[in-house]
Backbone as a ProteinNet text record, in pm:
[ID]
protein_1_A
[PRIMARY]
XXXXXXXXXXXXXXXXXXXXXXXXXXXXXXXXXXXXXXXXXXXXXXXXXXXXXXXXXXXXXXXXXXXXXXX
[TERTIARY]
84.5	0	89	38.7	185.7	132.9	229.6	182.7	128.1	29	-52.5	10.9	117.5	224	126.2	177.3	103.6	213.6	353.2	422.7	482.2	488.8	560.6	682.4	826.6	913.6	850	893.9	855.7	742.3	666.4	564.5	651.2	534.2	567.4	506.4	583.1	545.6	571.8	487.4	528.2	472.5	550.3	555.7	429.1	299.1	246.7	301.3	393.5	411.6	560.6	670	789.2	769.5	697.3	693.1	834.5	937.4	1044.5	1143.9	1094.6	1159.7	1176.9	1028.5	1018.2	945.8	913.2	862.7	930.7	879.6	1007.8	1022.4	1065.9	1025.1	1082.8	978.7	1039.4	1174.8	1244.5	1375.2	1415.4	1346.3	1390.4	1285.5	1245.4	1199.6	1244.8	1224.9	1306.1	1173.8	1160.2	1113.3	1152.3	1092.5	1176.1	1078.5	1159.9	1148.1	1111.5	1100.4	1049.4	890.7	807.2	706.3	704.9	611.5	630.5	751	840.8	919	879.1	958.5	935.1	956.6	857.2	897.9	892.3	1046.8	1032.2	1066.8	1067.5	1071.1	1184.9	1279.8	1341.7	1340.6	1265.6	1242.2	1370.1	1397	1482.9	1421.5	1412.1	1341.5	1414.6	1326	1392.2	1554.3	1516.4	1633.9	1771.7	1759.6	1893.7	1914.5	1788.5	1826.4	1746.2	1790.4	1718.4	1662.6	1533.3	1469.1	1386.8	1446.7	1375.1	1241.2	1181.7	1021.5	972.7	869.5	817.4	710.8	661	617.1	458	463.6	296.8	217.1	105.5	-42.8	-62	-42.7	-97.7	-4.5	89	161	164.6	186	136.3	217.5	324.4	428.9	456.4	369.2	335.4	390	429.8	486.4	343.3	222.1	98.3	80.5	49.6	15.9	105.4	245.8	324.9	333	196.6	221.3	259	292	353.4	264.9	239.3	130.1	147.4	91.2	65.8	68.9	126.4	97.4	31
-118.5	0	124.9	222.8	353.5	463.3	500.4	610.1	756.5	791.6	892.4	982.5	1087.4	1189.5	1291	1408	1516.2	1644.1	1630.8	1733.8	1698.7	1800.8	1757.7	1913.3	1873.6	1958.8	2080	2191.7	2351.4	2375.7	2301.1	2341.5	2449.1	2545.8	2632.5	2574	2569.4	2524.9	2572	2550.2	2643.3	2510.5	2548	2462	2521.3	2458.3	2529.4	2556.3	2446.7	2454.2	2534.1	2537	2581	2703.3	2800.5	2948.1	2982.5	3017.1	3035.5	3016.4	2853.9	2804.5	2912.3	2971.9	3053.5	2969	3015.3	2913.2	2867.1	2767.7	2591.5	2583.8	2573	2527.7	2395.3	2294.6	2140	2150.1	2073.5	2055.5	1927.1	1858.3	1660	1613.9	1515.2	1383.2	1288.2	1164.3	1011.9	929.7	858.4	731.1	659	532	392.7	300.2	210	110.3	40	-51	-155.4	-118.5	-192.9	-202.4	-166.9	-83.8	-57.5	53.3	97.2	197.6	333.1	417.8	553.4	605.8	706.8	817.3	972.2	1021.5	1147.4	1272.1	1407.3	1517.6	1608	1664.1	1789.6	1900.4	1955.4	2107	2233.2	2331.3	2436.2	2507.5	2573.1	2675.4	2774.2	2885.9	3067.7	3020	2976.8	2959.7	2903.4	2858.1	2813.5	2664.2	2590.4	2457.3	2381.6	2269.4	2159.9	2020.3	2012.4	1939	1834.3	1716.4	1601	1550.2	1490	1476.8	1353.1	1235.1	1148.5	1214.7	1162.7	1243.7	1157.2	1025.5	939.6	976.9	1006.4	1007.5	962.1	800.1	681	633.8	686	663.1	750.8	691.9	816	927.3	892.2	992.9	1095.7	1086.8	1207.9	1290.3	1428.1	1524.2	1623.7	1622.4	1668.1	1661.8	1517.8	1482.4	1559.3	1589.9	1661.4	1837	1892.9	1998.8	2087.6	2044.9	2113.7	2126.9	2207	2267.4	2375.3	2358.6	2401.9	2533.7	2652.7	2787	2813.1
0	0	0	-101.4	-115.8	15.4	81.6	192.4	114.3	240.1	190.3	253.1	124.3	191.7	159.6	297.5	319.9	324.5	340.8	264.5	153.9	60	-111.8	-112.6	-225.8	-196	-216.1	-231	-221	-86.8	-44.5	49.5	130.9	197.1	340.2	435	518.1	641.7	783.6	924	1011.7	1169.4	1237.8	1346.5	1444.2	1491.1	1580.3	1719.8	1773.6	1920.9	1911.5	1774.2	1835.5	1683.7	1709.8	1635	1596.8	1754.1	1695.5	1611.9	1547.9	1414.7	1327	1282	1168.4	1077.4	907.1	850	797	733.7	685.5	522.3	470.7	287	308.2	256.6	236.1	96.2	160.7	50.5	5.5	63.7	40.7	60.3	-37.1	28.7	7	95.8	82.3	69	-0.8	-31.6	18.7	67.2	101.3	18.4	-70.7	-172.7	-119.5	26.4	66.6	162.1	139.7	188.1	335.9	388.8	548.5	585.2	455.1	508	510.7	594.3	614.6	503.1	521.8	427.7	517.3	467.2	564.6	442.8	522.1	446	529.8	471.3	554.8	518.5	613.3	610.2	650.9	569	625.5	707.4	811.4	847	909.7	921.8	887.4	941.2	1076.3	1233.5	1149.7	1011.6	987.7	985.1	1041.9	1125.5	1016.3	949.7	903.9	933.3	953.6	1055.7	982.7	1017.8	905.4	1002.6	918.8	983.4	894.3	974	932.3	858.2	695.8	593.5	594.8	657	638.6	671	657.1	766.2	793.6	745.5	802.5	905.9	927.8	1075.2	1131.8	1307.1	1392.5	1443.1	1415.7	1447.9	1295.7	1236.6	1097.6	1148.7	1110.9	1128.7	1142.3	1055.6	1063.6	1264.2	1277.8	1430.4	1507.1	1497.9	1569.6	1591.7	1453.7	1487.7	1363	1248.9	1138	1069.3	1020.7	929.7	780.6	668.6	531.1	556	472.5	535.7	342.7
[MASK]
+++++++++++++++++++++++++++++++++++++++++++++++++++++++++++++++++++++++

């Protein structure tokens, strides 16, 4: 079953609980070729810092569930 990704590269994005990030532009995504693997995304944001994040919905540690959000 292919995961149902909810960030794609160029998105803006913005952390609800840690503001002081700033906002994010996605710059990567990884695929994983085998069934059941992660798929994550890394975001730049304003702060300088690049912050990789689980990219599924259908798993629970999504980056969505954690707080990151579409601007």
């Amino acid at each position: 079953m292919a995961p149902r990704l909810y960030l794609r590269v160029g998105d803006t994005v913005e952390h609800l609980r840690y503001t002081f990030w700033g906002k994010g532009e996605v710059v990567e995504e990884k695929h994983s070729c085998l069934s059941g693997g992660f798929c994550l995304v890394r975001v730049l944001f304003d702060d300088g810092v690049e912050r990789s994040f689980i990219n599924d919905l259908d798993h629970q540690h999504c980056c969505y569930y954690f707080g990151v959000r579409l601007l």
